[in-house]
DORODO-608333 format. One line per field, with one value per atom (N, C-alpha, C): residue number from 0; residue in one letter; z, x, y. Coordinates in steps of 0.02 Angstrom, whole numbers, plus 50000, padded with zeros to 5 digits. Example, Ala and Ser with C-alpha at 12.3 -4.5 7.8 and 13.67 -1.06 7.14 Angstrom:
BEGIN
k: (0_0_0_1_1_1) $
r: (A_A_A_S_S_S) $
Z: (50390_50390_50390_50354_50357_50394) $
X: (50660_50615_50660_50642_50684_50645) $
Y: (49716_49775_49835_49888_49947_50002) $
END
This chain:
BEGIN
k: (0_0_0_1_1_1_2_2_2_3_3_3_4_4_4_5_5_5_6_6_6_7_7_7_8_8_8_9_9_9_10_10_10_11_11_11_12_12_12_13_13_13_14_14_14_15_15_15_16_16_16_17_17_17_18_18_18_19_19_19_20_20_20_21_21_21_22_22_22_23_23_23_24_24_24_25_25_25_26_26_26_27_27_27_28_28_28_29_29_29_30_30_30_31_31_31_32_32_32_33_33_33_34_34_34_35_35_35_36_36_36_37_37_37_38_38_38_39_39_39_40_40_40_41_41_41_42_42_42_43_43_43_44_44_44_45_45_45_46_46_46_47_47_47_48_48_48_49_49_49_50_50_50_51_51_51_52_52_52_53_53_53_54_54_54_55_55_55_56_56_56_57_57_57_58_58_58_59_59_59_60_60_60_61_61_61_62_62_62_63_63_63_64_64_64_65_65_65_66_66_66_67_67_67_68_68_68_69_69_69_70_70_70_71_71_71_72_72_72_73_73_73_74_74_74_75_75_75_76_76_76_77_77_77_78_78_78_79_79_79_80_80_80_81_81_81_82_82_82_83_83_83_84_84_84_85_85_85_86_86_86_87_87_87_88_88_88_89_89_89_90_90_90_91_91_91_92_92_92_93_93_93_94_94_94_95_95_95_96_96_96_97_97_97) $
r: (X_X_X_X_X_X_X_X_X_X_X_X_X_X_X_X_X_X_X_X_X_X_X_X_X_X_X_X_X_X_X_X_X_X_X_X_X_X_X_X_X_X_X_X_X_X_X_X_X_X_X_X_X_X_X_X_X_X_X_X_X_X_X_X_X_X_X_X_X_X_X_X_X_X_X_X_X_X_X_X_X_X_X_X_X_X_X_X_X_X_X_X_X_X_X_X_X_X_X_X_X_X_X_X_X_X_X_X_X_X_X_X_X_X_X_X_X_X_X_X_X_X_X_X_X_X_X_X_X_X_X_X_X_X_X_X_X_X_X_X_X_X_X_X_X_X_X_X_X_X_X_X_X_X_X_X_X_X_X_X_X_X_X_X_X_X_X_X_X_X_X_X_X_X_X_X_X_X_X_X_X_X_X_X_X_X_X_X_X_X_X_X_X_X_X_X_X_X_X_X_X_X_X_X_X_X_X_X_X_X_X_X_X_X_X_X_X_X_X_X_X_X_X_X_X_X_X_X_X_X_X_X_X_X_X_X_X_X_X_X_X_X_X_X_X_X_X_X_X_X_X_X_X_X_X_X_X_X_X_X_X_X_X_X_X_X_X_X_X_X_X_X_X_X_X_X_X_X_X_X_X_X_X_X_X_X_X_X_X_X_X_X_X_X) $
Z: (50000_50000_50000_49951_49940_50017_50022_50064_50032_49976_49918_49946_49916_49927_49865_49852_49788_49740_49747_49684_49675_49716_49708_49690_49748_49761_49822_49860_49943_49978_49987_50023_50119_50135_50192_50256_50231_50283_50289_50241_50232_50269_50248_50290_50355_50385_50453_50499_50462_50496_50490_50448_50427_50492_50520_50566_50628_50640_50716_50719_50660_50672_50650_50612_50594_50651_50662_50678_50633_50633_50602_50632_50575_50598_50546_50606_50563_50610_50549_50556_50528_50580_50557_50548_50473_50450_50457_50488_50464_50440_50390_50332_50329_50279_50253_50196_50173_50109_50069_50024_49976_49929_49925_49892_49974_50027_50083_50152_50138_50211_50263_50288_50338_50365_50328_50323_50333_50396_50397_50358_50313_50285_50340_50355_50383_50319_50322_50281_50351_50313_50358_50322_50359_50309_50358_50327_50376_50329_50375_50334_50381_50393_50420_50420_50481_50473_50542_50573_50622_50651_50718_50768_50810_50837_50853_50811_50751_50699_50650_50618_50591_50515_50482_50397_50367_50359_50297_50301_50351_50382_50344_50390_50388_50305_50252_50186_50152_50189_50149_50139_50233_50247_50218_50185_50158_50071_50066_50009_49995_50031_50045_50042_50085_50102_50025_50006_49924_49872_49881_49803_49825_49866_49878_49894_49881_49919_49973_50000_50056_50121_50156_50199_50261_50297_50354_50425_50445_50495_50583_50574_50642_50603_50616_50614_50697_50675_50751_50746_50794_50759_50833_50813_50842_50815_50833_50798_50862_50832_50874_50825_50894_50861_50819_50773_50734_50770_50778_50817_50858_50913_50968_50947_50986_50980_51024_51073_51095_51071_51015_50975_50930_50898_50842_50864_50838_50861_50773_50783_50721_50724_50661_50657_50669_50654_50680_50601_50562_50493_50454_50401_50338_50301_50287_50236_50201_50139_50081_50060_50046_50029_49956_49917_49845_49837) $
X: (50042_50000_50044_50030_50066_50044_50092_50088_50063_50075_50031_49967_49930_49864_49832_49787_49721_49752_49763_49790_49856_49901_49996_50014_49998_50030_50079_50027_50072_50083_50158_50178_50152_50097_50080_50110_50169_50217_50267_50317_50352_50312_50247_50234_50210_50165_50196_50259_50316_50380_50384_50389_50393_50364_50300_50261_50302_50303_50344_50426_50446_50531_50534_50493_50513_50467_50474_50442_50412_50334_50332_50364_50409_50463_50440_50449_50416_50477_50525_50565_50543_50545_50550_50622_50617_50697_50686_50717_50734_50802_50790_50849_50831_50900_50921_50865_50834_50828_50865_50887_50940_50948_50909_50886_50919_50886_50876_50902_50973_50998_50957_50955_50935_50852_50835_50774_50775_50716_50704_50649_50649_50587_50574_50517_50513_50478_50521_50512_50510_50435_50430_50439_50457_50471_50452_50422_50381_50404_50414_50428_50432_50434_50447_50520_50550_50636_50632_50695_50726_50754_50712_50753_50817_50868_50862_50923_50958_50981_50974_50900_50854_50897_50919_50951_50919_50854_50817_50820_50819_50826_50890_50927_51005_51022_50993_51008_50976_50920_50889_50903_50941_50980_51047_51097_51136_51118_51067_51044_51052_51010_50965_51019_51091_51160_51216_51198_51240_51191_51144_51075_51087_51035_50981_51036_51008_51013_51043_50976_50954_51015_51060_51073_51045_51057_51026_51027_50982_51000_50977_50939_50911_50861_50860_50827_50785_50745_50688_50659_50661_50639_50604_50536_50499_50486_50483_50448_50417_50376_50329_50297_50303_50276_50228_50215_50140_50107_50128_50078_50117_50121_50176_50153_50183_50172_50101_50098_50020_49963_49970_49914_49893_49942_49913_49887_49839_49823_49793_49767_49752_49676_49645_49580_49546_49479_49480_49424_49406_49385_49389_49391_49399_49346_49298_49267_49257_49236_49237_49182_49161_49105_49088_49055_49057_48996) $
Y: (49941_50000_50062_50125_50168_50235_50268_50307_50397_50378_50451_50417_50514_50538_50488_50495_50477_50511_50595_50629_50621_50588_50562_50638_50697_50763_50739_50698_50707_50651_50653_50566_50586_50539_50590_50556_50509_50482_50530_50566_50622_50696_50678_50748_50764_50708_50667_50704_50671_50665_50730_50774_50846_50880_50848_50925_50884_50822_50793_50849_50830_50856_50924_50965_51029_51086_51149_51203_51248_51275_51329_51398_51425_51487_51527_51594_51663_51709_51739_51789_51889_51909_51964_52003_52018_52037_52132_52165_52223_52245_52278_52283_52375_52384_52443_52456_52524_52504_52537_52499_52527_52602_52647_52699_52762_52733_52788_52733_52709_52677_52707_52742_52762_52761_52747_52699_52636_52606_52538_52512_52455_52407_52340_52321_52271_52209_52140_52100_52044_51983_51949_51857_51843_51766_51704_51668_51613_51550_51480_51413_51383_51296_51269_51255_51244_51256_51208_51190_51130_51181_51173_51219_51186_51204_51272_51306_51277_51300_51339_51323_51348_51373_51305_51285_51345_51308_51366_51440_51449_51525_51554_51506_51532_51548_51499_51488_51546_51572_51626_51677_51698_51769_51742_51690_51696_51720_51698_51749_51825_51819_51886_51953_51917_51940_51956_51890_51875_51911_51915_51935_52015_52029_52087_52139_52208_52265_52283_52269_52321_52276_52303_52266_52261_52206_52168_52221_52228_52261_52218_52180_52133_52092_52046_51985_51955_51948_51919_51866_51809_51754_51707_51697_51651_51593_51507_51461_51445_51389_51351_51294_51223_51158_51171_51130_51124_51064_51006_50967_50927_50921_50878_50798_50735_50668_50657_50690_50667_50698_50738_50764_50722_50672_50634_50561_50571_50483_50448_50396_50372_50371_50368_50387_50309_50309_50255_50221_50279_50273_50338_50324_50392_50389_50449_50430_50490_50486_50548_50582_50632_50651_50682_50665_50706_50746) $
END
């Protein structure tokens, strides 16, 4: 038995493991803007990322650093679980409606 949806978009064993091991993370970046330094823009960026390292993050502001403009001026950063191990249980039937 395959672990894809009906439509074979979503392996929902991969995405499972995804909400157990990852955090939803929402950074607020304030940066320079490039025209008027002295001016702050607030840019906000949300993803699921592995705390307390936080890869994706880090990969984006190495972007953001190498690409863009405006330079970095503070970064702020909250995550929080999406669903802990005693939230999930198994259903006990599925059914569909058309």
């Amino acid at each position: 038995m395959s672990n894809l949806s009906p439509d074979k978009k979503i392996d929902h064993t991969a995405w499972l493991q995804k909400l157990l091991t990852h955090r939803l993370t929402t950074a607020e970046i304030l940066y320079h803007m490039p025209d008027h330094p002295k001016l702050l823009q607030t840019y906000v960026w949300q993803d699921y990322d592995l705390a307390p390292r936080f890869p994706g993050l880090k990969k984006f502001l190495d972007f953001w650093e190498a690409r863009l403009d405006g330079k970095l001026h503070s970064v702020r950063v909250v995550s929080a679980r999406v669903v802990s191990p005693a939230e999930i249980r198994a259903a006990a039937a599925s059914y569909s409606l058309h």
